[in-house]
C-alpha positions as semicolon CSV with decimal commas, in nm:
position;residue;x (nm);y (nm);z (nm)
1;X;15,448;18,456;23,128
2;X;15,680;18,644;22,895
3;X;15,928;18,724;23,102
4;X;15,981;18,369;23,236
5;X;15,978;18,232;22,892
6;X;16,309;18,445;22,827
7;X;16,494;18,277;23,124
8;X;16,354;17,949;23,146
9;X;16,245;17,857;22,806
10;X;16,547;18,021;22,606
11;X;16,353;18,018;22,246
12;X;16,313;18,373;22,089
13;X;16,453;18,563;22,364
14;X;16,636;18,784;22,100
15;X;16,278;18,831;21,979
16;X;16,160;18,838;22,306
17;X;16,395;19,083;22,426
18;X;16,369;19,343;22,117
19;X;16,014;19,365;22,163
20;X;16,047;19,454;22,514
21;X;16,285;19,699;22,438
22;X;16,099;19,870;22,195
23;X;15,794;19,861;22,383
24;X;15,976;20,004;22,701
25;X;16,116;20,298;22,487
26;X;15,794;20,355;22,341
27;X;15,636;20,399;22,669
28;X;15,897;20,651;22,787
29;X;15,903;20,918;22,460
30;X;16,161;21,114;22,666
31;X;16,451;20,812;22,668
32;X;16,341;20,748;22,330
33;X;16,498;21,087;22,273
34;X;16,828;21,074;22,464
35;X;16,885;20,739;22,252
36;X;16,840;20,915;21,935
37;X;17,043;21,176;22,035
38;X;17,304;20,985;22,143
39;X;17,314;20,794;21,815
40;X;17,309;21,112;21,615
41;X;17,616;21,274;21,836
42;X;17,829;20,980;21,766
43;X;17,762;20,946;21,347
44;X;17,800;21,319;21,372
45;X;18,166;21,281;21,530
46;X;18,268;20,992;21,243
47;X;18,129;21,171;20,978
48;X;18,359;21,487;21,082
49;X;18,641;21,239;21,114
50;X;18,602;21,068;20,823
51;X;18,471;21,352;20,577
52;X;18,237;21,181;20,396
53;X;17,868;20,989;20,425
54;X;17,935;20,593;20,478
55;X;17,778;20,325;20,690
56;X;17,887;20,245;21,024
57;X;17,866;19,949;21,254
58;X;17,885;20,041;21,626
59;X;18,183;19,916;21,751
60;X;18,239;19,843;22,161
61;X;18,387;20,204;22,220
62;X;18,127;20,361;22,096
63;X;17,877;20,177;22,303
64;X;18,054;20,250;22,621
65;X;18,003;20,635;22,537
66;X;17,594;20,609;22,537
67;X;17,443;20,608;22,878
68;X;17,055;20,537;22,747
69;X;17,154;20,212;22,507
């Protein structure tokens, strides 16, 4: 059903695919954790480098440095 609706049907699959996600991580409390913690590390490290409280869009490099997103 769902599944084949993301590769064969190609409508919603960002939809699709986000609620899949979530519902994966929500099933597994202990990756849910590493991904949080992950996040945190890396706003930690540009908030040191940049001295101050600002928002931040992920950029490619720091997606390569998380192993559980």
């Amino acid at each position: 059903g769902l599944i084949l609706s993301v590769f064969l049907a190609g409508s919603d699959t960002s939809a699709i695919s986000l609620s899949w996600f979530f519902w994966l991580v929500s099933m597994h409390p202990n990756v849910e954790e590493k991904i949080v913690s992950e996040i945190a590390e890396i706003l930690k490290s540009i908030s040191l480098k940049n001295n101050r409280n600002e928002i931040h869009l992920f950029d490619v490099e720091d997606l390569r440095g998380m192993n559980y997103l």
